[in-house]
N, C-alpha and C positions, 0 to 999 in steps of 0.2 A: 200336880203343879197347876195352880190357873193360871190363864192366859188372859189378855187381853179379848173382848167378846169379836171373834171372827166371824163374818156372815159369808154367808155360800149362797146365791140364786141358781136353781135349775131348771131348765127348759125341758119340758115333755114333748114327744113327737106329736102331741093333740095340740098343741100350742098351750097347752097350761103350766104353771110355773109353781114351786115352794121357794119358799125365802127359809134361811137356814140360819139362824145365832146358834154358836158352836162357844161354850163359856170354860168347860176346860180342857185338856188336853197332856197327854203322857207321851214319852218316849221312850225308847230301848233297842236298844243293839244288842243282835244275836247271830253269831256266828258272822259278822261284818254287814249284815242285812239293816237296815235303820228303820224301824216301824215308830210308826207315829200315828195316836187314834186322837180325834178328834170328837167329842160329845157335848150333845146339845139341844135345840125343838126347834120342831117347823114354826115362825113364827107368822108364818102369812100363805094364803096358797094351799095347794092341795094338800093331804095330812097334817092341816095347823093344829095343833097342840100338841104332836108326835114327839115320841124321842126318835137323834137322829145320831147316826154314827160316821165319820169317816176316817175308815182305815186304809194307809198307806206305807207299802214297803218298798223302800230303797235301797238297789242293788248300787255300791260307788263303782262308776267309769274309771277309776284310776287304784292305786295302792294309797291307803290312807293319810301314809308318811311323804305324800306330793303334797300336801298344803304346805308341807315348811318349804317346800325352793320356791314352786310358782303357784301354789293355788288350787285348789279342785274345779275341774270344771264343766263336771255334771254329776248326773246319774239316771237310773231307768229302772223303773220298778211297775207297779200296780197299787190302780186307789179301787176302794171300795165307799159305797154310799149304802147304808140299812137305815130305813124310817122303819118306824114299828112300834104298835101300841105299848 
């Protein structure tokens, strides 16, 4: 699926930065988990011309079927970020 182009900036503990345009993006549920990867190139900054990845899985805080009374209202997972040639 494409997405709208997403940008990511990150800060490095050296004070140096990548700028990230992220152009498309997948999703999938497995086992109630929500993964969501994101791909795209460093477009400025350290590793510019990279391919970049960010993968994200989220665990839902609630039972799924709570958005039909009041709503979901969060969750807690883990992102990943891979630059690489």
């Amino acid at each position: 699926m494409n997405s709208p182009r997403l940008k990511e900036l990150v800060h490095y503990a050296d004070g140096k930065r990548s700028s990230i345009a992220y152009d498309s993006s997948t999703s999938v549920r497995v086992a109630g988990v929500l993964v969501v990867r994101l791909s795209g190139r460093v477009v400025e900054g350290r590793g510019e011309g990279l391919a970049a990845q960010r993968t994200v899985a989220a665990l839902p805080g609630e039972l799924p079927t709570s958005c039909l009374l009041t709503g979901l209202h969060g969750s807690s997972g883990q992102a990943q970020l891979e630059i690489r040639p």
